[in-house]
C-alpha positions in Angstrom: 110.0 55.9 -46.9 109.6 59.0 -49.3 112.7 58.2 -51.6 112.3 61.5 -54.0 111.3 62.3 -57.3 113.3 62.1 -60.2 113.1 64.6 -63.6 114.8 64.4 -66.7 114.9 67.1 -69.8 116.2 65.7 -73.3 118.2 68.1 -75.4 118.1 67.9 -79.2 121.0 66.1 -80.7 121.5 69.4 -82.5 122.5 71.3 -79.0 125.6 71.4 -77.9 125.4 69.0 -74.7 123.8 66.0 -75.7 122.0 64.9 -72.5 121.2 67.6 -69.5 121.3 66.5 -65.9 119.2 65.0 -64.2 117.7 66.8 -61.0 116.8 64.3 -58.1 115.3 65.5 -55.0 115.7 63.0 -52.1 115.0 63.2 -48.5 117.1 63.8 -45.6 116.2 60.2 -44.5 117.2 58.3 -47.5 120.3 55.8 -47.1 122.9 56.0 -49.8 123.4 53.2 -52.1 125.6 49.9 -50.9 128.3 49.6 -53.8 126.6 46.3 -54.8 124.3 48.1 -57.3 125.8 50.5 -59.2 123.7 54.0 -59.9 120.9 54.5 -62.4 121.8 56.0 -65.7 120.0 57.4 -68.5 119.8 56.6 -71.7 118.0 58.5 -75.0 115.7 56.8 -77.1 116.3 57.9 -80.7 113.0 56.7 -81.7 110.7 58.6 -79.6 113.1 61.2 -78.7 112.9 60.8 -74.6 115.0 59.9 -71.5 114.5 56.1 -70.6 116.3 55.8 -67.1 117.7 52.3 -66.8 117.5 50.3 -63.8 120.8 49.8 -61.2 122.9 47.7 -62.7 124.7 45.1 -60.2 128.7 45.7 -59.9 129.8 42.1 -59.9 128.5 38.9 -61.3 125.6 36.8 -59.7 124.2 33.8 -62.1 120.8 33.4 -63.2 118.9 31.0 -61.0 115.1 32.0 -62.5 115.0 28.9 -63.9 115.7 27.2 -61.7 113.7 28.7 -59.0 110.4 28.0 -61.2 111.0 24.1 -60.1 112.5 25.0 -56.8 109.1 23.9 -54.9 109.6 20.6 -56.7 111.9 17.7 -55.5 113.8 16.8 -58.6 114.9 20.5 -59.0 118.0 20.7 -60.5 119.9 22.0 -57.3 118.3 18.9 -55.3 119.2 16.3 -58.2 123.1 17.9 -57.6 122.8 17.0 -53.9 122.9 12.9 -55.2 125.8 13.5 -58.2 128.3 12.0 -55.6 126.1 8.9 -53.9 125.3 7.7 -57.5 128.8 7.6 -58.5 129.7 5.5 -62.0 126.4 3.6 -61.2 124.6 5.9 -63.6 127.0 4.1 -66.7 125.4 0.9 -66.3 122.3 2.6 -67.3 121.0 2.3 -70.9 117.9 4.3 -72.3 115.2 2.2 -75.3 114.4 3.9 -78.2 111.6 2.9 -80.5 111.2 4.8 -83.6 113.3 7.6 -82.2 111.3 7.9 -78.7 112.4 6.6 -75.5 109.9 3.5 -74.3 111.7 2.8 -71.2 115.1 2.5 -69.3 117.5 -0.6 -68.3 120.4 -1.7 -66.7 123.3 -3.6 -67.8 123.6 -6.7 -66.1 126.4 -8.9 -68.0 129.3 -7.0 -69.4 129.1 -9.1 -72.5 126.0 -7.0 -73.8 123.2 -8.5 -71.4 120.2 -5.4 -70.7 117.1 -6.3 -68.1 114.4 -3.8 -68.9 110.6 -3.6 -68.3 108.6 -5.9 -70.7 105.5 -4.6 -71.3 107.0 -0.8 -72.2 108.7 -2.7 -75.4 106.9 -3.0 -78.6 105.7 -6.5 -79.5 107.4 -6.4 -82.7 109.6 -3.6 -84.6 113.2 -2.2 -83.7 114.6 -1.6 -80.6 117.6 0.6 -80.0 119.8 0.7 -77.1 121.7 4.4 -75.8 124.8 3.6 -73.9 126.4 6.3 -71.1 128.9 6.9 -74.2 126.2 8.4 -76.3 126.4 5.9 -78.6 123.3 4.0 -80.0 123.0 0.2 -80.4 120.6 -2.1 -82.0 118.6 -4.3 -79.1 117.6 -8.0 -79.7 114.6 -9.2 -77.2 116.2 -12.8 -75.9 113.4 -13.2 -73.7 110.5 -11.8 -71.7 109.1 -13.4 -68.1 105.4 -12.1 -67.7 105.6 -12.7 -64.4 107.8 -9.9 -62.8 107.6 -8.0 -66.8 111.1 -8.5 -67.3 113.0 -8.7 -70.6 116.3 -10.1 -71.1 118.2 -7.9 -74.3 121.5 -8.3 -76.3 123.4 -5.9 -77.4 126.8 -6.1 -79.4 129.0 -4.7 -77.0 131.9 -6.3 -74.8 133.6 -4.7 -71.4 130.3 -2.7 -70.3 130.2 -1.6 -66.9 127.7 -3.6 -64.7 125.7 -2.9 -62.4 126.5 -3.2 -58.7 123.8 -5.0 -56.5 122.5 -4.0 -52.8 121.5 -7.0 -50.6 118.7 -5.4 -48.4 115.9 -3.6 -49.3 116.3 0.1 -47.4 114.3 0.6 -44.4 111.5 3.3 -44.9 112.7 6.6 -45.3 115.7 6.0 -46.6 116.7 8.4 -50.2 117.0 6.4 -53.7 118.1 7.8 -56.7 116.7 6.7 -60.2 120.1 6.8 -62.6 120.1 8.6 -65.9 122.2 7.7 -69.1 122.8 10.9 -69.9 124.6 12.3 -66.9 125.7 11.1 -63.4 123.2 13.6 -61.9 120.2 11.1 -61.5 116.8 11.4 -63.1 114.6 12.0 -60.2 114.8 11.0 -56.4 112.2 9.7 -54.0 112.1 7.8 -50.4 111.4 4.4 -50.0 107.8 4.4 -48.6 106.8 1.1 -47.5 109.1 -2.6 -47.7 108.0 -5.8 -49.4 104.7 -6.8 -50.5 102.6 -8.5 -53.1 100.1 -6.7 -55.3 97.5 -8.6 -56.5 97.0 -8.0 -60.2 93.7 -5.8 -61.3 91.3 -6.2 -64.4 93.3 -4.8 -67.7 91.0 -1.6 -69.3 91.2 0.1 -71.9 90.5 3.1 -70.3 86.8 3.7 -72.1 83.7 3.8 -70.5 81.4 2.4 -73.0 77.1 2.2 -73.9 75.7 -0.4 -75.9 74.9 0.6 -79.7 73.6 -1.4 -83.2 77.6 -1.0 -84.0 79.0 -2.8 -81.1 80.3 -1.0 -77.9 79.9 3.0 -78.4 82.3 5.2 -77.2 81.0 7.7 -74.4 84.5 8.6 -72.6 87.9 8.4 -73.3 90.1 8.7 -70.3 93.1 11.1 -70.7 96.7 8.8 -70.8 94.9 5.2 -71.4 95.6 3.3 -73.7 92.7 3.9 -76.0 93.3 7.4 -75.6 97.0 6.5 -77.0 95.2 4.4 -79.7 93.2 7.4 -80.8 89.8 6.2 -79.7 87.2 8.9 -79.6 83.6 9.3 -78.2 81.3 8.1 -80.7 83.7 5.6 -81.7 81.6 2.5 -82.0 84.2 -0.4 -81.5 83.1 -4.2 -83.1 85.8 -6.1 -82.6 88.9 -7.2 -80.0 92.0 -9.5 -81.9 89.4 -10.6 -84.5 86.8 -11.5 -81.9 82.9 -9.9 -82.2 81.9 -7.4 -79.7 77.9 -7.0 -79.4 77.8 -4.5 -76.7 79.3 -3.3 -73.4 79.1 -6.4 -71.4 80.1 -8.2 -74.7 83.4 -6.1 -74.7 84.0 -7.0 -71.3 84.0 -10.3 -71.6 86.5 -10.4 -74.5 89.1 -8.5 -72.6 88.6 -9.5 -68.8 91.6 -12.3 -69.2 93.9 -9.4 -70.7 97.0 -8.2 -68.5 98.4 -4.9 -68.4 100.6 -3.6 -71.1 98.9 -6.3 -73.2 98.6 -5.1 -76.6 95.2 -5.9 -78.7 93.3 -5.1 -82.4 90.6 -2.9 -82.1 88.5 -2.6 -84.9 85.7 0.1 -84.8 83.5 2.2 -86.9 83.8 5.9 -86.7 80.9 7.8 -88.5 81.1 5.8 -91.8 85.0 5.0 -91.7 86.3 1.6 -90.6 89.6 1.9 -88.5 92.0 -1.2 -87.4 94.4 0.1 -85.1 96.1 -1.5 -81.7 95.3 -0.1 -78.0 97.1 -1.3 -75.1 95.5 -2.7 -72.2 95.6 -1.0 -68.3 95.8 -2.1 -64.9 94.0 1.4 -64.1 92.6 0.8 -60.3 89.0 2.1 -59.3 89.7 5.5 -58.4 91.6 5.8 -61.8 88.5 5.3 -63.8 88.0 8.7 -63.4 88.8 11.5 -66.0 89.9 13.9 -63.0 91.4 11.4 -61.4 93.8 10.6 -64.1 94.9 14.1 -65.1 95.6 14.6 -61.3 97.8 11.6 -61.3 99.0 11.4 -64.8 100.6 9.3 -67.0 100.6 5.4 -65.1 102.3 2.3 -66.3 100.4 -0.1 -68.2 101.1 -2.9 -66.2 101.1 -1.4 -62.6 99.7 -5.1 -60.8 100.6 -8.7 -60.3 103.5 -8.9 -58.5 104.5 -11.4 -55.9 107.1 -9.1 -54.4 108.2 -5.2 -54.7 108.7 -2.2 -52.3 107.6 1.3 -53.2 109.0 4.1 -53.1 107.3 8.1 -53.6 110.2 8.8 -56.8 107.9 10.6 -59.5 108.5 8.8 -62.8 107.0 9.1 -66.3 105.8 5.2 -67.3 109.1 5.5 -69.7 111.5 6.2 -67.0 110.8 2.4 -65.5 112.9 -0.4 -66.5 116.3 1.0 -65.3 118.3 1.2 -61.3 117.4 2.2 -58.4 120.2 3.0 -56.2 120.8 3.8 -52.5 123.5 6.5 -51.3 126.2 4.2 -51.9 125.5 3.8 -55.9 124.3 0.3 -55.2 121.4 -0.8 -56.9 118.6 -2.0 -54.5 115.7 -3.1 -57.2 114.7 -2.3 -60.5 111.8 0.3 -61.3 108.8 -1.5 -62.2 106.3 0.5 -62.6 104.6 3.8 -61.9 101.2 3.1 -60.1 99.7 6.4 -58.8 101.1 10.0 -58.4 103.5 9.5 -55.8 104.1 5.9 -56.1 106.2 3.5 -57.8 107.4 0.0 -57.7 110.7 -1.6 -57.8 111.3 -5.2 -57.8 114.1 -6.3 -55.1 117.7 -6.6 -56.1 116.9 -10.3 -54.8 114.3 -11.1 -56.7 116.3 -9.9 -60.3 119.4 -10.9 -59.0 118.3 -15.1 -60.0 116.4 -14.7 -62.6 118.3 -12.5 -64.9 120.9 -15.3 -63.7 119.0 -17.8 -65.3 117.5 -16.2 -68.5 121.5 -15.9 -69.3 122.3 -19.3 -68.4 119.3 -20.6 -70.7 120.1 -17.9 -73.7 124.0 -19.3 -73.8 122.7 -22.7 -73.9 120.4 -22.3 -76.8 122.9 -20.2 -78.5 125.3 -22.5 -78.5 123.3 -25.2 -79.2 121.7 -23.7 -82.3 124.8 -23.5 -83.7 128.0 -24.1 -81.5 130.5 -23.3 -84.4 129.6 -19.7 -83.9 130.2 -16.9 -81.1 127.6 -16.6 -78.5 125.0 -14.7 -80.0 120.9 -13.2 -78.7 118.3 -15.5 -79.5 114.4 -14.9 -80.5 
């Protein structure tokens, strides 16, 4: 459709009419304007002294959903997260976020109104500060009562009374069904996912460091760093010739095998290496990376993967994308029940949750023993986190 041609003449501000008119031309065929869009004006331009003719403006308000719409192809857009605000209900309060040095290492849930967290072991520093963000906003020193390798539970304290707690499920939803992963921050959840297939056992994989490595008069050289592992966390570079693991010589590749092969995942160890003529002592933390993750591709395609990702006698998984500091914290169903405890992230669209009845007992019995020893270490005081 020919919609006409537009022409515009500027007058000098010196004239006496400021702005001529401007001549359009349209077609017989042309529609007129719907009232929704009010007409184009003109404008002058000081600067360069011409007619700038401004686009129709709209006559009443419509909000701004660009941004939005730039994660609209992705499931935990905004609009989609809104969808689950009711289903999660107060559940998201029972949710705490872990802060070491100022960043967030994982998330947790309340489970004892008296101050009692459950998070996800291996994502908490072996030693060092731990601080604990309540739905309130504020911020509370952690103590680490315990830790059971096992499942990669930890047991926390907090000094807090009357905390809301969480609210358990007794079944595991049937495939298909919608979760929710709770935020602190807001009762609009952090991401949402399906579950994806029921109970089952993953049998635990070889720890890496996430190097592939060439034997060299130094020790183990350096010839790959894989994007996201652990030595890429710990700084490791190729050419980094590495000579030692907790204290222990490494001689070559198979040498540094050997040394690590009865690590687990999210196992922190001392590297020491030579780089150029520099000695450097850091720490790297060991992977459960599977075989098609020893791949540089691979990983960037899949990103960021928990540490320890293997070993467990019992979780379901579900297709929720979460970032390895996201685990540690609910899962709920559409009742703002919580059905298991995120895990671990294990591949781009799977994670793990343990089962609300596999927590359920042994976060009963880390309590039990933590009152016990509190009390017995020194019963003239309150109950109080242990060591």
């Amino acid at each position: 459709m020919f919609l006409g041609t537009c022409a515009a003449t500027w007058i000098s501000p010196n004239a006496t009419s400021s702005v001529a008119a401007i001549a359009v031309a349209e077609t017989s065929d042309v529609q007129p304007l719907t009232n929704a869009l009010s007409p184009a004006v003109a404008r002058p331009d000081v600067e360069s002294g011409q007619l700038v003719q401004e686009p129709p403006r709209r006559s009443s308000y419509r909000p701004d959903f660009s941004r939005g719409l730039r994660r609209s192809n992705q499931r935990s857009n905004f609009f989609m997260l809104r969808a689950f605000q009711d289903a999660v209900g107060d559940s998201w309060k029972s949710t705490v976020r872990l802060n070491t040095d100022g960043k967030q290492v994982a998330m947790g849930a309340i489970v004892g109104s008296e101050g009692w967290v459950i998070t996800k072991a291996s994502e908490l520093p072996i030693s060092g500060e731990v601080q604990c963000r309540l739905y309130d906003g504020s911020f509370v020193d952690a103590d680490v009562v315990n830790r059971v390798v096992d499942i990669d539970l930890a047991l926390l304290r907090i000094d807090r009374d009357n905390l809301p707690v969480v609210s358990w499920a007794t079944d595991i939803p049937e495939r298909g069904r919608w979760l929710a992963t709770t935020d602190v921050q807001a009762s609009v959840p952090t991401a949402v996912g399906v579950v994806s297939a029921g109970a089952q056992r993953v049998n635990r994989s070889n720890a890496v460091l996430g190097v592939h490595l060439k034997d060299s008069s130094d020790g183990a050289e350096v010839t790959l760093v894989l994007p996201g592992s652990g030595a890429y966390e710990a700084g490791l570079r190729s050419g980094d010739s590495i000579f030692a693991v907790n204290g222990e010589p490494v001689q070559g590749h198979s040498s540094f095998q050997k040394v690590v092969k009865d690590g687990i995942g999210g196992q922190v160890v001392k590297l020491s290496y030579k780089r150029a003529n520099t000695i450097i002592e850091t720490e790297g933390r060991l992977m459960d990376l599977a075989d098609e993750l020893l791949d540089e591709t691979e990983m960037e395609v899949n990103g960021r993967i928990s540490a320890r990702a293997s070993g467990f006698n019992r979780v379901f998984t579900h297709d929720t994308v979460l970032d390895p500091n996201q685990c540690g914290g609910p899962l709920v169903n559409l009742d703002g029940q919580v059905v298991g405890i995120n895990i671990a992230r294990a591949g781009r669209v799977s994670s793990y949750a343990l089962p609300a009845d596999v927590v359920r007992p042994v976060v009963d019995s880390l309590i039990e023993q933590a009152k016990v020893v509190s009390h017995s270490a020194d019963p003239r005081t309150s109950l109080r986190p242990i060591r």
